[in-house]
Legacy VTK file of the C-alpha trace (Angstrom):
# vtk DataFile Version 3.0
C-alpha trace
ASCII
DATASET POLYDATA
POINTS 352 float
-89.260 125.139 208.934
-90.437 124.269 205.555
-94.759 125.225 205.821
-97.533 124.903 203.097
-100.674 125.996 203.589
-103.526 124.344 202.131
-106.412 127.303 201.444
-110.053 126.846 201.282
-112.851 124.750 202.812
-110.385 121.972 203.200
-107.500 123.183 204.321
-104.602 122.871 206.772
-101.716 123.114 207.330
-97.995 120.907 206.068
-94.724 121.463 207.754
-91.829 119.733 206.588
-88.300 120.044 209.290
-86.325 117.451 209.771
-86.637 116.276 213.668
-90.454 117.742 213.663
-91.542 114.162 215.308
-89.871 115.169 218.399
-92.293 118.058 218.761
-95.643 116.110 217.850
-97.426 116.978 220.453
-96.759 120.604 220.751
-98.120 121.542 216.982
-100.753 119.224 217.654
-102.162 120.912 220.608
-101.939 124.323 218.715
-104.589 122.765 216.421
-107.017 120.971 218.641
-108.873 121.424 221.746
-108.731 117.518 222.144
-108.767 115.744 225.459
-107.939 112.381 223.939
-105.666 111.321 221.311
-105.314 107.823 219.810
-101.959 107.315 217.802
-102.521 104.869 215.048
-99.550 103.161 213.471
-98.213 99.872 212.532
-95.971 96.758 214.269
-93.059 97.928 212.281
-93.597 102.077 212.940
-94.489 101.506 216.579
-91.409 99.715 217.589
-89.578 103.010 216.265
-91.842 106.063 216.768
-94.618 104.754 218.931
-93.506 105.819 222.715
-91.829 108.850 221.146
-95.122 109.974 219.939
-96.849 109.357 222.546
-94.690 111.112 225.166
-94.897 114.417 223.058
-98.428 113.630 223.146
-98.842 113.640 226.836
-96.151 116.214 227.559
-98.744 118.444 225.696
-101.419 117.862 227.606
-103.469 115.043 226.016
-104.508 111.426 227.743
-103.079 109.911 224.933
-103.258 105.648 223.596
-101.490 103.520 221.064
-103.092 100.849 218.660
-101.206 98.706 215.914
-101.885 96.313 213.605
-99.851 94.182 211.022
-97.570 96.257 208.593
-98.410 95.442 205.255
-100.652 96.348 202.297
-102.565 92.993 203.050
-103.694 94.488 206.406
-105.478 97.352 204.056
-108.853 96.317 204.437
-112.246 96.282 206.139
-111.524 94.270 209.144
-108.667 96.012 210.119
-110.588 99.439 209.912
-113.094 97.902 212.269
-110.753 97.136 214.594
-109.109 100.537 214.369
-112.750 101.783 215.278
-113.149 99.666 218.136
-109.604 101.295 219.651
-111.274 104.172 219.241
-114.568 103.109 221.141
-112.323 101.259 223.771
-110.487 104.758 224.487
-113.483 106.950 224.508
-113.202 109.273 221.815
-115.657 111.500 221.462
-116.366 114.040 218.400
-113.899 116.345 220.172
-110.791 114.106 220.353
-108.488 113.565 217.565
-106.754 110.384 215.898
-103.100 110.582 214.849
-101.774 108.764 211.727
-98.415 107.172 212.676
-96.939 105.601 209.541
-96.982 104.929 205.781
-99.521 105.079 203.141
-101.591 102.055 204.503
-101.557 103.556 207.762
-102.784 107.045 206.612
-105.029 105.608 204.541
-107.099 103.628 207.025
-106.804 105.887 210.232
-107.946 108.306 207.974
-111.185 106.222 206.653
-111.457 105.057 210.660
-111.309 108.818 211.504
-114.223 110.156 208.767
-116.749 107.790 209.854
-116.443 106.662 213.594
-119.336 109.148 215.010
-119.429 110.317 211.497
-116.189 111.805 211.414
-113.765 113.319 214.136
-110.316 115.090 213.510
-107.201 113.397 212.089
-103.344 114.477 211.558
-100.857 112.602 209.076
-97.881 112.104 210.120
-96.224 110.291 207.550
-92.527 108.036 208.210
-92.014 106.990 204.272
-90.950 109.492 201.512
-93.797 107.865 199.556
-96.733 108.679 202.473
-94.647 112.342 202.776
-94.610 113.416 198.567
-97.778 111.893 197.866
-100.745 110.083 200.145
-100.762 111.978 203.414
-101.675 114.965 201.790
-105.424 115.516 200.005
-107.665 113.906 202.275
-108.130 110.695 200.246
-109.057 107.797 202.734
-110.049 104.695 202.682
-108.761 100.560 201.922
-108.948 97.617 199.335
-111.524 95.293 198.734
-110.763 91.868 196.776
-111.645 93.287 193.966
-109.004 96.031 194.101
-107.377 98.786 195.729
-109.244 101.662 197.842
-112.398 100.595 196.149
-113.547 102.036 199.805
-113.264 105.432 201.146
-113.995 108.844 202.401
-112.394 112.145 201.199
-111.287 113.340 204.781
-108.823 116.001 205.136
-106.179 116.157 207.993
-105.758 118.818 210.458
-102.030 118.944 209.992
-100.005 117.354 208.425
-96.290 116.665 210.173
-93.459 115.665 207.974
-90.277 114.782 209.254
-87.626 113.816 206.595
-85.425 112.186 209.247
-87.827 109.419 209.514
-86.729 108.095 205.910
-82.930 107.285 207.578
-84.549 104.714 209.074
-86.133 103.084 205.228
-84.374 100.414 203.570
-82.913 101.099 200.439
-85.864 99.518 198.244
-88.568 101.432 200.289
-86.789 105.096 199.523
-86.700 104.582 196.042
-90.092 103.265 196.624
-91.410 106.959 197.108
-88.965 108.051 193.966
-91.953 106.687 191.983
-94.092 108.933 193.073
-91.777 111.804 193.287
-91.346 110.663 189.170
-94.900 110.929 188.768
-95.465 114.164 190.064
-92.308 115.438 187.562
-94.140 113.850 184.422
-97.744 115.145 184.851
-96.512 118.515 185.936
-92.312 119.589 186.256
-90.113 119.102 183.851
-87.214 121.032 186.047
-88.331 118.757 188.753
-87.716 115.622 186.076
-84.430 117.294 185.427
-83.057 117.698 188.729
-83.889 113.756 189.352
-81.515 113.407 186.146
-78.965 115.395 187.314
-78.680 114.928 190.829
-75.929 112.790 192.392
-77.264 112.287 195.382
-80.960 112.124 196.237
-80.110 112.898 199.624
-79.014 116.173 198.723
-82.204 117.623 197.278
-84.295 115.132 199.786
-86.526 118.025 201.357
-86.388 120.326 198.100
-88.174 117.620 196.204
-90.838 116.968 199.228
-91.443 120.332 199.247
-92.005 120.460 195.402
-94.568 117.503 195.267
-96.337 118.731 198.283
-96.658 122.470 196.671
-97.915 120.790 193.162
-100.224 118.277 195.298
-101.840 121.958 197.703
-102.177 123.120 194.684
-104.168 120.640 192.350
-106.553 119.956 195.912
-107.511 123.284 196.317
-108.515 123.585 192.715
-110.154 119.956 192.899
-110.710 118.256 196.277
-113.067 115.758 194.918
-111.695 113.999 191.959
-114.208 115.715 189.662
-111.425 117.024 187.186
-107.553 118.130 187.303
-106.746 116.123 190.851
-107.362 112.798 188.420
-103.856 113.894 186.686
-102.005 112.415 190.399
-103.404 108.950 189.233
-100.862 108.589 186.417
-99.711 105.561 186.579
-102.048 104.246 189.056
-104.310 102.642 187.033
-102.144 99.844 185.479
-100.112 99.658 188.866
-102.738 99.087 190.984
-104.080 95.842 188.523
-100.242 95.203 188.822
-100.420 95.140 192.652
-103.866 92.929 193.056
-102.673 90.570 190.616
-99.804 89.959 192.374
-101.676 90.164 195.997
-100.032 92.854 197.084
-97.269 90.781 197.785
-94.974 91.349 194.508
-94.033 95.069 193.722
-94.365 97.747 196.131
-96.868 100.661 195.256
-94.400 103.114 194.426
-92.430 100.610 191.463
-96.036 99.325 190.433
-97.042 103.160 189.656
-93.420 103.055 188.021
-94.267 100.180 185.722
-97.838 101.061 185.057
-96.268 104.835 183.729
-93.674 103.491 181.671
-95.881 101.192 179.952
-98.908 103.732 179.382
-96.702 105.833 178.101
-94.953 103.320 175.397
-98.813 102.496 174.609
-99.574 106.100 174.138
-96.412 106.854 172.094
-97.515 104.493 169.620
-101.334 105.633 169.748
-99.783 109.288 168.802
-100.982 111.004 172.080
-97.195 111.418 173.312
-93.798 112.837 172.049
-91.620 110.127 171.305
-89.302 109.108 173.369
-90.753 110.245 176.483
-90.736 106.771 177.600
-86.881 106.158 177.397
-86.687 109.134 179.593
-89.083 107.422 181.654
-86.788 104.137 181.332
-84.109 106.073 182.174
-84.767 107.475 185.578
-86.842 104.349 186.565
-83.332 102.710 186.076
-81.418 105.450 188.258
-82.957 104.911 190.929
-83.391 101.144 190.887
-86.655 100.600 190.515
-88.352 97.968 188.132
-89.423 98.374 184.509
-91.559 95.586 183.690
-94.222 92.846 184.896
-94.595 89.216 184.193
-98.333 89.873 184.049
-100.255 89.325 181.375
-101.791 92.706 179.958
-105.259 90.988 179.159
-105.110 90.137 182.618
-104.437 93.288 183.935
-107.060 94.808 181.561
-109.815 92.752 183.259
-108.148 94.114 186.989
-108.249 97.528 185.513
-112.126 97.232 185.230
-112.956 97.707 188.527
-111.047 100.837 188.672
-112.694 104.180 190.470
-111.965 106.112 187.799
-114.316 104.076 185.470
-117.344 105.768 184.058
-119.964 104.010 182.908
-118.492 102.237 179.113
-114.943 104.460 179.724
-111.823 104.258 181.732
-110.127 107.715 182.621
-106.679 107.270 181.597
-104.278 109.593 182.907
-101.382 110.198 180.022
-98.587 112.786 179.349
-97.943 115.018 176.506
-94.122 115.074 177.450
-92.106 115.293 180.301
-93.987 117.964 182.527
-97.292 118.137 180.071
-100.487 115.836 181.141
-104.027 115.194 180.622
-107.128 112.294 180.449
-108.456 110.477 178.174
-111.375 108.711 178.677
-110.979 105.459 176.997
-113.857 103.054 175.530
-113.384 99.914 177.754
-113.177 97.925 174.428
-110.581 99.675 173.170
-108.274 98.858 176.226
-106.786 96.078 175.194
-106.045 97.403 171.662
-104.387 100.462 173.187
-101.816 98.735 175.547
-100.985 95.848 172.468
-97.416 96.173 171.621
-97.481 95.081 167.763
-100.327 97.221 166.728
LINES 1 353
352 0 1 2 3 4 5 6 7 8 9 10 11 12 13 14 15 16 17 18 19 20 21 22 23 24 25 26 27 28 29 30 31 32 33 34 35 36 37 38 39 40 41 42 43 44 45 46 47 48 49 50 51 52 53 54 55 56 57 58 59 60 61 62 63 64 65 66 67 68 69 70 71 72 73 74 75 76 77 78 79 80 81 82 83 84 85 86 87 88 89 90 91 92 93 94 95 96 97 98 99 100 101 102 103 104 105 106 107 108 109 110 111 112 113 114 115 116 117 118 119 120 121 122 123 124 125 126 127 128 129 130 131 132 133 134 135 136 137 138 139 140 141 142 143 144 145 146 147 148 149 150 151 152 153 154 155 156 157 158 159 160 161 162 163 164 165 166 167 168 169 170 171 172 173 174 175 176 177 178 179 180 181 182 183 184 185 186 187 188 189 190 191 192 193 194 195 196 197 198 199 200 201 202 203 204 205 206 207 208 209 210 211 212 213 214 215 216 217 218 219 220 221 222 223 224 225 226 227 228 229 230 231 232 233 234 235 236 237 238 239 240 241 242 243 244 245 246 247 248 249 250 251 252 253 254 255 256 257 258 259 260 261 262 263 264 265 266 267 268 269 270 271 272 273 274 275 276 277 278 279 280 281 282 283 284 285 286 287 288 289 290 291 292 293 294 295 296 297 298 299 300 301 302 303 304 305 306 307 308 309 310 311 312 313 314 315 316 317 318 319 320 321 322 323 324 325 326 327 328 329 330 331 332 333 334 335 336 337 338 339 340 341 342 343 344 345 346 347 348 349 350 351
């Protein structure tokens, strides 16, 4: 068994074996003195995992309940949080009992936010079915959901308990949805591994380095959150590519490209921008290109980039006049740049 500990005031633990879901309940109950546990998840993720869950669940000792809602990014938002809460009311949690995060990204997210502020916060454990939620969003404690405006506009930094990954569960993704996660998997090679870049290159099968790689991006993720739980200063290095991909998502409704080839787009295009403003090596974005392409996911939006611009200003990372822009040296090499919010438009035009 694959385990990463997460040190300090936030911490806990990761495994990562394949056929870990089977045993849910068992490293569950090493963690918690819980009575009650209420498995979130969604309609897709309960119709595969839900009863298995919840028999380890009570096989370990816990009066355990199951609540779904509708899979989908556009169920990522306030309403469907409440209603999360209310499961939570209707099976009499109290401060002592413990949710568990059944599902993607969307689901972590939410159960998560539900979890930090229903009686002000009880305990939560990820366990996360996608490669995306497994490399990238069920680990660091971020929370939360859209608003119209944009994406996780609301949240709560609330770290898990545990966090249970299982790399069989991505045998049962379709084809788009794995290489889905490959964008973040990308993005964690750019701001920080070139080795990690060059064994997506070289590999023949992703398959065949499948838990190497989670392990990787969960090791670089433990260790930028213990040095910055918050988002005051390195941790803001895991947005690249978020910025523009999010704007790409909302202007789309969250109905166009999937998270993972959004973050895809918005990187190769930040990069091309910051090639020509002189803050990157040349090139770096046909290497980009070039394993966006390997793995099949999409290189370009029909969006307008004024358009996105406007998105873009409603970002978190905005600070007062100035965007934080996340950008790399070169392959492996990162850093931020806070941008003057008049200047975006400038910086992303392609015949400056």
């Amino acid at each position: 068994m694959g385990k990463i500990v997460v040190k300090g005031e936030n911490g806990c633990d990761i495994l990562i074996e394949r056929g870990l879901l089977e045993n849910a309940g068992e490293n569950i109950r090493k963690i918690t003195k819980a009575n009650k546990a209420l498995v979130i998840t969604d309609t897709n993720v309960v119709k595969l995992y839900g009863d298995r869950v919840k028999k380890s669940l009570d096989e370990a000792g816990f009066e355990s309940f199951l609540f779904s809602f509708p899979a989908g990014e556009t169920s990522k938002n306030l309403a469907t949080v409440t209603d999360m809460i209310e499961a939570m009311c209707t099976a009499k949690l109290t401060r002592n009992d413990i949710v568990v995060a059944l599902g993607g990204g969307v689901t972590g997210d939410m159960a998560g936010f539900a979890s930090a502020i229903y009686l002000r916060g009880i305990d939560f454990v990820q366990i996360p079915t996608t490669l995306l939620s497994q490399v990238d969003s069920s680990v660091g404690g971020k929370t939360g959901c859209d608003l119209s405006f944009g994406k996780n506009l609301v949240g709560a930094f609330h770290n898990p308990k545990l966090v249970l990954i299982d790399p069989d569960t991505i045998k049962t993704l379709p084809d788009r949805y794995k290489n889905d996660g490959v964008g973040e998997i990308i993005k964690y090679a750019l701001i920080k591994s070139e080795k990690l870049f060059n064994k997506l290159i070289g590999c023949d099968s992703f398959d065949d380095i499948l838990e190497d790689v989670i392990y990787e991006c969960v090791d670089i993720k433990r260790e930028i959150v213990e040095n910055d739980f918050t988002e005051k200063g390195e941790r803001m290095l895991l947005n690249f590519g978020h910025t523009l991909g999010h704007a790409i998502e909302k202007y789309e409704n969250y109905g166009g490209l999937a998270h993972g080839e959004a973050v895809g787009v918005g990187m190769l295009y930040i990069t091309r921008a910051s090639e020509n403003s002189g803050n990157t090596e040349t090139g770096t974005a046909d290497k980009i290109e070039k394993l966006l392409k390997k793995f099949s996911l999409p290189t370009k939006t029909d969006a307008n980039i004024d358009e996105l611009v406007n998105i873009m200003l409603y970002d978190k990372k905005r600070r007062g006049d100035k965007l934080n822009l996340v950008l790399v040296k070169n392959v492996g090499s990162s850093f931020v740049k806070a941008m003057p919010i008049d200047e975006l438009k400038d910086f992303f035009a392609e015949d400056k």
